[in-house]
N, C-alpha and C positions, 0 to 999 in steps of 0.2 A: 799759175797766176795767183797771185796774192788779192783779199781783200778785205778791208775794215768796214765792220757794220756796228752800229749800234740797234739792239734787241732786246723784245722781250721774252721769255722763255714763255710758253703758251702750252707745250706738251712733250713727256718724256717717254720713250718705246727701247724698251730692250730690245739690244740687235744681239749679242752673246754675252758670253758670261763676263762679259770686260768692258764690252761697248756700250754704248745707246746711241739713239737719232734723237735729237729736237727739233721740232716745230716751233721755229719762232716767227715773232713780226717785226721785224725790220722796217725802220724808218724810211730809205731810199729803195729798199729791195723789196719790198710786202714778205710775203710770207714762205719762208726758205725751211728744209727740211735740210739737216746739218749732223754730221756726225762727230763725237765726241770720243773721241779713242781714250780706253782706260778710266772712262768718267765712273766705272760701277766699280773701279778697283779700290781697295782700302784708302783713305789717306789721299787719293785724289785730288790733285790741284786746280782740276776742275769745277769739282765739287758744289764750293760756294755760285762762281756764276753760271754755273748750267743749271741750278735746281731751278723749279717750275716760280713762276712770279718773279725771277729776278731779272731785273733791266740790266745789261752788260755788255762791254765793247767785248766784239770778237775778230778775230783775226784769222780769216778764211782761207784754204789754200783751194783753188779750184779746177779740177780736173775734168776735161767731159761734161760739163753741166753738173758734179757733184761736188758738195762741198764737204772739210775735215776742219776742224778746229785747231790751227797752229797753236795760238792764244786766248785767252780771253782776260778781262779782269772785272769784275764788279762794279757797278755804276750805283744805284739803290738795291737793297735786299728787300725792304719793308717790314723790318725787323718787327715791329710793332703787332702787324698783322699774323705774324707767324706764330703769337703767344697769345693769338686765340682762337679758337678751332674755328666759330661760327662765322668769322672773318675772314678766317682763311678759305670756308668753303665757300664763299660766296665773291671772294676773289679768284678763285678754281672755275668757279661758271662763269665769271667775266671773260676769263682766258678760254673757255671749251666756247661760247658764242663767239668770240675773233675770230677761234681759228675756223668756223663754220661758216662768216661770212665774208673772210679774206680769202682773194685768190692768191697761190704761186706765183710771185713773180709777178706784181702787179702795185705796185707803190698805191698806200694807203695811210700816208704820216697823220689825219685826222683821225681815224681808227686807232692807233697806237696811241695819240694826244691822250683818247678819250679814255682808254685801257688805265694808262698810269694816272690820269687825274682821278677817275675812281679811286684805285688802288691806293692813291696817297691821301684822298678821303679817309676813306675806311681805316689808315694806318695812324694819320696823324691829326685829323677835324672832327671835332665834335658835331655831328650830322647824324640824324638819326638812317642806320644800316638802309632800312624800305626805300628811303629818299634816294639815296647813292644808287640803290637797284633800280627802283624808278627812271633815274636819269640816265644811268646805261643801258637800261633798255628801250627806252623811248628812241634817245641818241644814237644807238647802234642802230636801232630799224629805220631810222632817216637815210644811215650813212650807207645802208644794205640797198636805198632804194627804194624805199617803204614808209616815204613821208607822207602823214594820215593827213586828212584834208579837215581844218578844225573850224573853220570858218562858216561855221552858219548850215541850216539841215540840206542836206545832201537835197530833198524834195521842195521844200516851202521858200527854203533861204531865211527859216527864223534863226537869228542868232545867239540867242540861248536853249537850244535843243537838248534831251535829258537821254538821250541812248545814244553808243558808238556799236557803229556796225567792224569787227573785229575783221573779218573779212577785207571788205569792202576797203575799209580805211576810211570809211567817215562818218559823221553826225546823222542822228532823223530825229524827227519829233516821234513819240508813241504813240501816235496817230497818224504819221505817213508812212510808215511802214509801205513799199510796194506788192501788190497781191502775189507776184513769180518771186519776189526774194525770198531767198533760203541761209542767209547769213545769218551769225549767231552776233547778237546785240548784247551789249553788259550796260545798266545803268549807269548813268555820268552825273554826277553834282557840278555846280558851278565853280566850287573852288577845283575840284580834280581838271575841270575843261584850261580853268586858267591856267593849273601849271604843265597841262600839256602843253597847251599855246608855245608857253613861256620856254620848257626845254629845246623845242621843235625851233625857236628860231633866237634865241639869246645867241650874243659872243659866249666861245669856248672858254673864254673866261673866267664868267659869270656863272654857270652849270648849276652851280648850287647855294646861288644868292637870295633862295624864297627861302619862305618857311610856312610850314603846313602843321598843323592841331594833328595827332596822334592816329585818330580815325579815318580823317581826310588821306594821309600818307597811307594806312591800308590799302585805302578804297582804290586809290593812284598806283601803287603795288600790283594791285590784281588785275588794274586793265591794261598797264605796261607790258607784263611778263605776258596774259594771255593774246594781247597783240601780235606779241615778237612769237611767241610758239605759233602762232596760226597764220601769218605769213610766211615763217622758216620751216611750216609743216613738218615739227617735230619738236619733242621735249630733250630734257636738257638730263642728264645722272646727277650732275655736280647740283643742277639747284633742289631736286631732290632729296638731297643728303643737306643742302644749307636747311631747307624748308623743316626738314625731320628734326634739325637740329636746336630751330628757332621756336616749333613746337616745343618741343621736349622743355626748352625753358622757358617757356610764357607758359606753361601747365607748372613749372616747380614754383613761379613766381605767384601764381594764382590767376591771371588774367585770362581772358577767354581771349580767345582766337576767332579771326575774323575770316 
């Protein structure tokens, strides 16, 4: 049996010296492990839409529950993005978080929306890198199920409260704190709370219609990412390698790092 998907590549694994398997996400299929016959061979005609980040139709033949790659052809590459490393890495961890919080075979076409609006952020919109990360990671831990409660302190019900409980998923004032919690709080400014708010329930649209001052987007940075590792109970390699990278050039440019 034949079938056509449209995909993203998310991850590529040697299977021998000729083949590989991709993890991709699929619009109507969620997320499918697919094999690519002759993909590692020279000159490969697969090449182009099997590498890692490219959106492309494929043309599945499927036997037993496993799939082979009849065809495929290219849809976007994101050329843009591919001509610069620190973009590239940080579309790399967009793709290793999908495929951690998509199941096999479980339709997720909001998840994939959110993958390639990033991706085509980062390729072709002048949006500062942290923002774009920011809103994939906030957006992703809503769509994982891990929509953080922003409305006012978890204890008092004041509505401008200055800690997020990372854990928890929500607000407290620095003074209700409860005596048994053991969650780990990160300071919140009002502009960081608003554009939680704002990601957490804007149209997919809209994602990256704010704009935030240089420092506030940090600050927004640090508690997006450490939200999503502390519900996903685990860190990431890819953003690792972005983060090492985005060092390395905010140290050549002179700026201090936050």
């Amino acid at each position: 049996m034949y079938l056509t998907i449209r995909a993203l590549v998310l991850r590529i694994t040697p299977y021998n010296d000729t083949d590989a398997l991709l993890t991709v996400l699929s619009q109507d299929q969620g997320k499918l492990t697919i094999k690519a016959r002759g993909l590692r061979r020279k000159n490969s005609p697969l090449a182009a839409p099997c590498q890692l980040l490219s959106f492309a139709e494929f043309v599945l033949f499927e036997n037993r529950g496993y799939y082979t790659i009849n065809e495929a052809s290219s849809i976007e590459l994101f050329h843009n993005l591919r001509k610069d490393l620190q973009k590239l890495s940080l579309g790399t961890y967009f793709a290793q978080v999908a495929d951690v919080i998509c199941q096999e075979d479980f339709p997720n076409p909001e998840l994939l929306s959110l993958v390639l609006n990033c991706l085509h952020a980062l390729s072709k919109l002048d949006i500062p890198e942290l923002q774009i990360k920011a809103v994939f990671e906030l957006r992703s831990a809503c769509l994982a199920g891990y929509t953080p409660d922003l409305y006012g302190c978890n204890c008092c019900g004041n509505e401008t409260p200055d800690r997020f409980d990372l854990s928890g998923g929500h607000l407290e004032c620095a003074e209700c704190r409860p005596p048994l919690s053991d969650g780990i709080r990160m300071p919140i400014v009002p502009g960081v709370l608003d554009a939680m708010r704002y990601i957490c329930t804007c149209d997919s649209k809209k994602l990256f219609s704010f704009h935030l001052n240089d420092n506030t987007c940090k600050l927004l940075s640090q508690v997006t990412e450490s939200y999503l590792s502390t519900q996903l109970e685990r860190g990431f390699s890819t953003l690792d390698f972005y983060k090492s990278l985005f060092i390395s050039l905010q140290s050549k440019s002179g700026e201090i790092n936050v």
